[in-house]
N, C-alpha and C positions, 0 to 999 in steps of 0.2 A: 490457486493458479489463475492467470488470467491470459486472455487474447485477445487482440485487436489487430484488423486490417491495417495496411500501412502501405508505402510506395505509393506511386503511380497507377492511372490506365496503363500506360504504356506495359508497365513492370509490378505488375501487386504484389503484396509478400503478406504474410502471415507472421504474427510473431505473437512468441506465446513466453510468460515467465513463471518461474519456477524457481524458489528459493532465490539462490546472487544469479541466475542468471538468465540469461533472454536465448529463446532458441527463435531462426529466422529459417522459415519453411517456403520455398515455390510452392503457390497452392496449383498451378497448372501439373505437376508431377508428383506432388505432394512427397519432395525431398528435402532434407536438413541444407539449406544454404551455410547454416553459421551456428557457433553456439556463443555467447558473446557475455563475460562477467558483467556485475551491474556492481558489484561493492556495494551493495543492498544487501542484508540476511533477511529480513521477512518486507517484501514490497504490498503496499497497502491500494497502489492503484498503478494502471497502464494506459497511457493513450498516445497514439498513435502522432507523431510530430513531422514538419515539414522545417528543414535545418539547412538552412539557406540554399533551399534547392537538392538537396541530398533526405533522402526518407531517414527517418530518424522515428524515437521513442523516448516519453518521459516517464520514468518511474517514480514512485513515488514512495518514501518509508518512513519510520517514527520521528525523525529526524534532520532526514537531509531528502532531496529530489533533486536524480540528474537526467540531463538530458544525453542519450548514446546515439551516437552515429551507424546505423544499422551496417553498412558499408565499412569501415575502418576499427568501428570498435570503440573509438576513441567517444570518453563522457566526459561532461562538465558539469560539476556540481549548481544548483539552480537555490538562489533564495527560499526558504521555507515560510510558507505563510503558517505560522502557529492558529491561527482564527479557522483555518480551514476548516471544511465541514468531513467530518468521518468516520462519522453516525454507521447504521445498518444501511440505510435507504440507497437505493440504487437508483441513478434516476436517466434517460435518453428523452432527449429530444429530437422530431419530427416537427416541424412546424404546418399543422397549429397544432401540434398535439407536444404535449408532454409526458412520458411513462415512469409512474412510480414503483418503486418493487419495496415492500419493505415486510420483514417476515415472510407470511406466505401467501401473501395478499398482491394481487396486480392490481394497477389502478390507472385510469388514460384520465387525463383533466385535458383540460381545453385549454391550449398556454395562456390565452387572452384573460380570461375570469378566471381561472384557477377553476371551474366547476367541473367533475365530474363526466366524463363518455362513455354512456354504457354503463354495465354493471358491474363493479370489483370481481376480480376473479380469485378466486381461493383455489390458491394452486394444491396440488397435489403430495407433497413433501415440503418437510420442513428446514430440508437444503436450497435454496431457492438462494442462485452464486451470482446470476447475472441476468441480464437483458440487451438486446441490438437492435435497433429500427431501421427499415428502409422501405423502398414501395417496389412493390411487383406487378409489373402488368397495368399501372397508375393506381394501387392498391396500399394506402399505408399498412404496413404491419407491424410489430413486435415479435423478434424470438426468446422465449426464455425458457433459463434454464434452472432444472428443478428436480434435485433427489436424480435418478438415472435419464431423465426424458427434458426433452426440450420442445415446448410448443410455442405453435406459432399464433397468435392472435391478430383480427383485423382490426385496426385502430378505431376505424368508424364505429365499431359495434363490441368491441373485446370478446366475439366469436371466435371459437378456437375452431381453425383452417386446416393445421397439422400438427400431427404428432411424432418425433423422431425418438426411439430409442437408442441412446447414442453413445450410452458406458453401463458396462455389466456393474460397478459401483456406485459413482458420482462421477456428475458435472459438473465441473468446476467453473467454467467460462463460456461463453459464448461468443461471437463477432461473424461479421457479417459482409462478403465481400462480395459485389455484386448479386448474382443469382446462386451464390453460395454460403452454406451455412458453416460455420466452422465453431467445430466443439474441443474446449480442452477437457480432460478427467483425470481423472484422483491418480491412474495410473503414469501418468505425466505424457501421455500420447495424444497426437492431435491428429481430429479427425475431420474429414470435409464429406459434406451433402447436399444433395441437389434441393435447393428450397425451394423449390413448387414441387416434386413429389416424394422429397422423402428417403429418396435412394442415396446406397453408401458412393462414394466419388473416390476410387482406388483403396490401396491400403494406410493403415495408419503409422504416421511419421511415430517411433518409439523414442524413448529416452537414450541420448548419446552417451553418456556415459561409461565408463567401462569397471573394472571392478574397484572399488574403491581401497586403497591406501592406510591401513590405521594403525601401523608404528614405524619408527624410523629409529635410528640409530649409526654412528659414527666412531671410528676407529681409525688404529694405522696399522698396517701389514705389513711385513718386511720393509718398514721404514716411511711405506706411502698408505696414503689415507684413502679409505672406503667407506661406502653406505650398504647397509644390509636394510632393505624394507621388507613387513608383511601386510598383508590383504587382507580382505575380507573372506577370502574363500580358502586361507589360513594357510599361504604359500607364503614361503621368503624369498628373497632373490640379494643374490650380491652384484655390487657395483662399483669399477673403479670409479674413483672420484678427481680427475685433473681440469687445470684451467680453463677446459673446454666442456665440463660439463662431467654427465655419467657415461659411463661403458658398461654392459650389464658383464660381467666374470663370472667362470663358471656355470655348473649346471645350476637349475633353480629347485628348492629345498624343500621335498611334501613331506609330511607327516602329521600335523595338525589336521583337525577335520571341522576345527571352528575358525573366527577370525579371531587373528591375531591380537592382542590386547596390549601385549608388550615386550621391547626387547632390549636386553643390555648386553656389554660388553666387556671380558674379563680376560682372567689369566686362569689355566688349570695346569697346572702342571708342567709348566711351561711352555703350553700351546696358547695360541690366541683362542677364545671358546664368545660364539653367542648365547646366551641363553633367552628362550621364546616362551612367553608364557598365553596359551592359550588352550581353548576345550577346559580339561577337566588337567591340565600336566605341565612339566616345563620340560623343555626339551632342551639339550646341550648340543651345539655345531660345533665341530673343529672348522676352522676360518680357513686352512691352508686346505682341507681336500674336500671341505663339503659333507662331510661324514658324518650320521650325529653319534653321541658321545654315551653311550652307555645305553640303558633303557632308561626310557622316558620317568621323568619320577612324578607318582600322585597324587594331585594337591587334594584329592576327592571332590572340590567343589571347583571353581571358576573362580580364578584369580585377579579382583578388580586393582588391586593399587601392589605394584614389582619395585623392589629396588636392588642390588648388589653391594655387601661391604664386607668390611675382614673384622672378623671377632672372634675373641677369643684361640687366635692362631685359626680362623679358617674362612673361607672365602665361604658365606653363607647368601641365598637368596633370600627375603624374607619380602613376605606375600600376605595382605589381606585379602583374604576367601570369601565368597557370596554368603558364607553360612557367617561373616560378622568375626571371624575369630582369625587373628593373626599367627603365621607360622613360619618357620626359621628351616632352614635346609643345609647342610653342608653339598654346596654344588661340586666337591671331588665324590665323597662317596654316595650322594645323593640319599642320606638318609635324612629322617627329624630329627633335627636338635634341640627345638624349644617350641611348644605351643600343643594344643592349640591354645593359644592367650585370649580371654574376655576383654580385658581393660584397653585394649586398640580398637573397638568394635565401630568409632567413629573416624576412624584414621581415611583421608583422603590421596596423604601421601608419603614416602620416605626418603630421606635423606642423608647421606653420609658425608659430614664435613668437617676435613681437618682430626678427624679421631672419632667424632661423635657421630650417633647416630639419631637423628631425628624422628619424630613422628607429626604431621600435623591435624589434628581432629577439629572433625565439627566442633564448636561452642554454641550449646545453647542454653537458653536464660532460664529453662525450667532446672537446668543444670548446677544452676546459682552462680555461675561465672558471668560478669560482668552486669553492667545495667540497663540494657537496650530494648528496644522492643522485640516481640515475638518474629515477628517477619524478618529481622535481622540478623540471619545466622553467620555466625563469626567464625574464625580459627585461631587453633589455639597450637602454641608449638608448644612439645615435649621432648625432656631429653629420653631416648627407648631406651636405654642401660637401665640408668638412673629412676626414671620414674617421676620427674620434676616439670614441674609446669615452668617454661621460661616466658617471661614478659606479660603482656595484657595480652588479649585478643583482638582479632584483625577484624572491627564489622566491616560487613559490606562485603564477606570472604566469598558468601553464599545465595543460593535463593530458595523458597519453598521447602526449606528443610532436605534440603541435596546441594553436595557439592561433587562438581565434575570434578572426577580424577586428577585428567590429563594436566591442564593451566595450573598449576599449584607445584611450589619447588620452595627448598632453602639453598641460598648460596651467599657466598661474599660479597658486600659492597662495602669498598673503600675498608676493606680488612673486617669489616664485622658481619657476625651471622645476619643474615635478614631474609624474612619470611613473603616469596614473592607468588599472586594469586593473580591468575583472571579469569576465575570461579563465578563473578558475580554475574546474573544477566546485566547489567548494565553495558557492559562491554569493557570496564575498566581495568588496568593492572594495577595495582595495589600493591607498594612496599612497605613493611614494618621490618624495622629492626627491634631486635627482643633482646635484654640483657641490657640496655644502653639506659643511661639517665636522661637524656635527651633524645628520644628514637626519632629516628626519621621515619614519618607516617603521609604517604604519597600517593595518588590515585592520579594512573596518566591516560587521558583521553584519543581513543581514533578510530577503533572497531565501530562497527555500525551493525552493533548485535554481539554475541557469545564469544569468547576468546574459548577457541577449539584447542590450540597447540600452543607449547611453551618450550625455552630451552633457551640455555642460559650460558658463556663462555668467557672468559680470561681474554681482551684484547689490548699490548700497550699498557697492564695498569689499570685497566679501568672494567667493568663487568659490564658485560652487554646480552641483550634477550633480542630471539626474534619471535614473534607470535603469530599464529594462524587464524582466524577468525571464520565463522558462521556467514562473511558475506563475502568471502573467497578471496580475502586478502591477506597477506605477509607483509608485519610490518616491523622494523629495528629500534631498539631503544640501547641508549643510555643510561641504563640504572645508578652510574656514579652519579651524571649528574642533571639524573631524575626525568628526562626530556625525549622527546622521538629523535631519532635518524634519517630526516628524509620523511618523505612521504607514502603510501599504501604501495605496494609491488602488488601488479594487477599478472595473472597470469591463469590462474587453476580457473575450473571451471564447474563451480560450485562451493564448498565449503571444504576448509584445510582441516584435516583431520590429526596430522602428526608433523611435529619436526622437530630437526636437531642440527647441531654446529659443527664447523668443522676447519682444519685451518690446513688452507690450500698455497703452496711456494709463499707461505706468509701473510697470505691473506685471509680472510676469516669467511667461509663462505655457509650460508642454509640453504640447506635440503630440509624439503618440504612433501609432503603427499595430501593425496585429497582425493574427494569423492568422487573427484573424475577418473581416477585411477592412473594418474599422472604424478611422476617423482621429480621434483623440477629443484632447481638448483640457483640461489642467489647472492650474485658476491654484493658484499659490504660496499 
C-alpha cells in the first residue's frame, strides 16, 4: 500500500492505493472523498501530480504508468521508462539532505558529496515500507515507517525525536502533510497524527468496500433473462436483467455459510433450478419461488472446479473436491453417481460441448507430457467419458504449479472445439484449438495483471469472451477473429472476481462482480 499528500494549501487531500485502486481522503475530517480504479493490479509506486492545474496522482506498475485525475477519475496512460530504477531502496529528498532507506537500514548523505549525516540507523523491523521528509519548526526531519511503528528522525543528526505506534500489524506507507503524519497499514486504513507529539488525529478512514461478488451466472425466465450472483458471505440474490440495467427480484437466498464458489443454471423437472456450490454442499433454488430444492447434497469436502451436463439420460453436476478427486451427482435425485475418481486430480475446469464432456488439467513436464520447462505449466484437454487426451498442451496455461479455476473454459470458435485460458499470470488469454491440423494457437494482450473472470457467448456467428482482471477492468474480445473489442471498461472498484453473458432485446450484454461488492452490467 502506499500514500502520499496531494492537492493544494488551499485543499489537501490524502490518497492512498491499494491493489487497482486509489482511495482520496479529507485529512481535515479524515472522510473517504473518492475511491477511484487505477487499471493497475499491483502498483509499484505513488506520487502525488499537479495535472494542469487540477491535483492529480501517477501510479506506477510492471508495465504501464498513468496519470489519474483525483477530481474526475479520468487517467491517461504515461510512457514507461523500462531503465527505471526499482530496486528496494527508497529514497526522499530535503535539500541538502537526501534519505536513503534500504532494508533496515536509514541513512541521511549530504546531497552535495553524496557523504554520509550522522550515524545509519538500523531500524527496528525488517518491514521498513517507506519514508517522508519535511521540516518542523525550521527542523529537517524524516518519518519512517517500520514493522508496526513509524519514527521520526532529525536530518541533522538521524536522532530519533518520535516514536508512533500506528498499526496493530504493519505499515505499509507513510506521507507527510504539513504538521501531519499520515500512515497507511496492512489493514488498508489510513490513519493521521499530530507530528510533533504523537497523538492519534480522529478516527481511521476504513476500507470502502463492501462484500465482495464471487460467482455470477445468467438465464432466462419466463422468456426474459436474469442474473443470480453469490458473495462472499455465501448469499445469492436474483436480478432482473433489462436495458436498463439490474432490478434485484425477489427475496435474497441464505443457506450457505461459506462463499460462494459457483453457480449454474439448469432444468429439473421442468422447473428453472440454480445450483450453488459452496461450504461443504450444493444447493438446488427453484428460480420461480426462491425455494431451495430438496436437502442440500454433500460434497464432504469443498468444491473447487462445478460444471452441469446430461449424461447418461440425467442431468448430473460434476465437481472437483479439495480432497483432489472428482465426483458426478444426479442433481434430480441428488445422489452419487460416479466417483469419487483419482485420474481428474489435476482438472482446473469442465466442460460440456456439443455432446461431450470435457476435462482440462494441469500438464506437467515431470508428467512426460510435452517438452517445456518446469515453470511452464500447461493444460491439457481431455475428453471425461472417453479418457483421451485431445491435441498438445497449452503452455503458458499456468504459473507456480497452480492454475486459477475461474479464467479457463472450452467453447466453439468458428465451429471447432477450442481450449480458452487466462490462467497465466501474465495477463494473457490464450486460444488452442485441439483436434485441428493446423490449430490456432493465440495469446491476446490487455489485462495489467491476472485474468480473475472468464465467460464466453454465441454473437451473429461469431464467439465472444468478456474478462475480468486483478486491475479492475472488463474487457470484450473477438475469439473468431482473435482480437479485443474496444478498449478496458473502467467501472468496479477493485478486482473483477466473476462474470457471465447474457443477451438482452438482442443485445449481448456482461455482468460482472467484484471485490467491491458491486454487480455491474455492460452492453456490447
Amino acid at each position: 500500500m502506499f500514500v502520499v499528500a496531494a492537492g493544494s494549501p488551499e485543499r489537501p487531500l490524502v490518497v492512498a492505493c491499494e491493489g487497482p485502486v486509489l482511495e482520496v481522503i479529507d485529512p481535515g475530517t479524515v472522510t473517504r472523498l473518492c475511491t477511484l480504479p487505477t487499471g493497475i493490479d499491483h502498483a509499484l509506486r505513488l506520487v502525488a501530480a499537479d495535472l494542469d492545474g487540477r491535483p492529480g496522482a501517477i501510479v506506477t506498475g510492471a508495465s504501464v504508468r498513468r496519470a489519474i485525475d483525483l477530481e474526475t477519475g479520468a487517467w491517461t496512460s504515461i510512457t514507461q521508462n523500462q531503465d527505471q530504477d526499482q530496486d528496494s531502496l527508497v529514497r526522499a529528498t530535503l535539500p541538502p539532505y537526501t534519505v536513503e532507506l534500504a532494508d533496515t537500514v536509514l541513512t541521511v548523505r549530504d546531497r552535495a558529496t553524496g557523504e554520509p549525516v550522522g550515524v545509519p540507523v538500523a531500524l527496528p523491523n525488517r518491514w521498513a515500507r517507506g519514508a517522508a521528509v519535511t521540516t518542523i519548526d525550521g527542523r529537517p526531519v524524516v518519518a519512517v515507517a517500520s514493522g508496526t511503528t513509524v519514527t521520526v528522525h532529525d536530518l541533522t543528526t538521524t536522532e530519533e525525536i518520535l516514536t508512533v505506534v500506528a498499526d496493530e500489524q504493519r505499515v505499509d506507507a507513510v506521507a507527510i502533510l504539513g504538521n501531519i503524519l499520515v500512515t497507511a497499514g496492512i489493514d488498508e486504513s489510513v490513519r493521521l497524527w499530530d507530528l510533533r507529539s504523537g497523538a492519534s488525529l480522529g478516527t481511521p478512514a476504513p476500507s470502502a468496500t463492501g462484500v465482495p461478488i464471487t460467482a455470477v451466472a445468467t438465464g432466462r425466465l419466463h422468456g426474459l433473462p436474469f442474473v443470480i450472483s453469490g458473495d462472499e458471505a455465501g448469499t445469492l440474490r436474483l436480478w432482473d436483467l433489462g436495458p436498463d440495467g439490474l432490478t434485484q427480484a425477489g427475496t435474497t437466498l441464505h443457506g450457505h455459510d461459506d462463499w460462494v464458489r459457483s453457480i449454474r443454471i439448469t432444468e429439473l423437472d421442468g422447473r428453472a433450478v440454480a445450483v450453488s456450490a459452496a461450504d461443504r454442499t450444493l444447493r438446488r433454488w427453484d428460480l420461480t419461488t426462491g425455494e431451495i430444492v430438496g436437502d442440500p447434497i454433500d460434497t464432504r469436502y469443498s468444491t473447487d472446479v462445478f460444471t452441469i451436463a446430461h449424461w447418461n439420460g440425467m442431468t448430473v453436476g460434476i465437481g472437483k473436491q479439495s480432497d483432489n478427486r472428482t465426483r458426478v451427482w444426479d442433481l434430480t435425485t441428488g445422489e452419487l453417481v460416479a466417483g469419487p475418481l483419482d485420474d481428474w486430480a489435476a482438472s482446473c475446469a469442465f466442460a460440456a460441448l456439443d455432446g461431450t464432456l470435457y476435462a482440462v488439467l494441469e500438464d506437467h513436464p515431470e508428467d512426460g507430457y510435452g517438452d517445456y520447462d518446469q515453470d511452464e505449466i500447461a493444460l491439457q484437454v481431455w475428453d471425461l467419458a472417453e479418457g483421451d487426451k485431445l491435441g498438445e498442451p497449452l503452455v503458458g496455461g499456468g504459473f507456480g504449479g497452480i492454475v486459477m479455476r475461474k479464467p479457463v473454459t472450452v467453447t466453439a470458435v468458428g465451429g471447432r472445439p477450442t481450449l480458452v485460458s487466462g490462467s497465466g499470470v501474465d495477463g494473457l488469454l490464450r486460444l488452442r484449438e485441439f483436434g485441428a491440423e493446423n490449430p490456432v494457437d493465440v495469446a491476446l494482450a490487455g489485462h495489467e495483471g491476472q485474468v480473475n473472470a472468464l465467460a464466453t457467448a454465441e454473437l451473429d456467428g461469431r464467439t465472444v469472451a468478456v474478462t475480468g482482471g486483478l486491475d479492475g477492468t472488463v474487457r470484450f474480445w473477438d475469439l473468431s477473429a482473435a482480437t479485443a473489442i474496444g478498449g478496458p471498461r473502467i467501472g468496479h472498484i477493485g478486482k473483477v472476481r466473476a462474470a457471465a453473458l447474457a443477451e438482452v432485446d438482442g443485445m449481448l450484454v456482461a455482468v460482472t462482480g467484484g471485490s467491491d461488492g458491486d454487480l455491474r452490467t455492460w452492453p456490447l
